[in-house]
C-alpha positions in Angstrom: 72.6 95.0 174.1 72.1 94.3 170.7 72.5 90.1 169.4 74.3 89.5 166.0 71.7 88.2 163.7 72.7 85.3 161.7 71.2 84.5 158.2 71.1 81.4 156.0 72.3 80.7 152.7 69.3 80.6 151.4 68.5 84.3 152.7 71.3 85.5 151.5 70.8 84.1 147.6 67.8 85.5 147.4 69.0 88.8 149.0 71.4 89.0 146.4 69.6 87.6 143.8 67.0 90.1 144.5 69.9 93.4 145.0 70.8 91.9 141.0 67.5 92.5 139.5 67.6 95.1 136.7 64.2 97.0 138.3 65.7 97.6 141.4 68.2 99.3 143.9 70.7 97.7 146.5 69.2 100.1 148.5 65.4 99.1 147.9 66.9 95.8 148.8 68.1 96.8 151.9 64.9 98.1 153.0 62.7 95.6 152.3 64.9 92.5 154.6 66.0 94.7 157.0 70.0 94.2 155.9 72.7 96.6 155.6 74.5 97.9 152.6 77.9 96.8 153.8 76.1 93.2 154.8 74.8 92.8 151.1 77.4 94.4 149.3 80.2 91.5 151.0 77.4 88.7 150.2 77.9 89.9 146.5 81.6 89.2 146.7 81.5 86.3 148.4 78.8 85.3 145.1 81.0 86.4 142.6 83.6 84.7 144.3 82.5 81.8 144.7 79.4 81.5 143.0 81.4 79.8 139.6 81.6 76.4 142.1 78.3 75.2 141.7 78.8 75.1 138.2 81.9 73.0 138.2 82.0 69.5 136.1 80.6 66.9 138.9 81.4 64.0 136.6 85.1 64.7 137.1 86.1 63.6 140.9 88.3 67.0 141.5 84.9 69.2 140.5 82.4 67.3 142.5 84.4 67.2 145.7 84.8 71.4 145.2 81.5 71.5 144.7 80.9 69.4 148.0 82.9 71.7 149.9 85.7 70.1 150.2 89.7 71.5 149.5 91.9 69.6 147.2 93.1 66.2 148.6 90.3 66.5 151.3 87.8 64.7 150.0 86.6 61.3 151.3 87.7 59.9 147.7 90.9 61.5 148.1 91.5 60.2 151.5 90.5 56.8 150.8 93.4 56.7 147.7 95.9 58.0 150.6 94.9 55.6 153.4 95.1 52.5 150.0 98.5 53.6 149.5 100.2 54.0 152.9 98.4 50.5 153.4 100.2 49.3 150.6 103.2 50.9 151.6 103.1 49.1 155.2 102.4 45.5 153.4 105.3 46.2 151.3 108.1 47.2 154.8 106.6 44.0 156.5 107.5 42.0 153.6 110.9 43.7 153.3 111.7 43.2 157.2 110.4 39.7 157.1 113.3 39.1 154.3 116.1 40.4 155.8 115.2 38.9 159.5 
């Protein structure tokens, strides 16, 4: 019985890195880790997919949580603005139902 292999993302840049070179094939690639086509042809989408993300403007909170990982309104930042509000929120129904008590 066969295991899966797994591979790490720094593997797989320089696989695909490598398969981008001008002097050489996908198939030379291929060879030379052991990989299959299919296996490094998806890595290359998933690269041109995402690869535009570590690029993204970290000075600006919304680019440096992508870049982190993180989906919109995920991020610690962005959870720490939400848990401010609804904490504001709450002071502000206390104050309210103290008043009309």
């Amino acid at each position: 019985m066969e295991t899966k292999r797994h591979f790490s993302g720094e593997f797989k840049l320089q696989v695909v890195m490598e398969s981008y070179q001008r002097d050489t094939t996908i198939e030379a690639v291929c060879r030379k880790f052991n990989v299959a086509r299919s296996v490094v042809n998806r890595w290359r989408t998933e690269f041109k997919k995402d690869g535009s993300k570590i690029f993204l403007d970290k000075r600006i909170q919304k680019g440096k949580a992508i870049s982190q990982g993180f989906a919109p309104g995920e991020s610690p930042e962005d959870l720490k603005k939400i848990i401010g509000n609804q904490t504001v929120q709450i002071e502000i129904l206390k104050k309210v139902q103290g008043l009309l008590s």
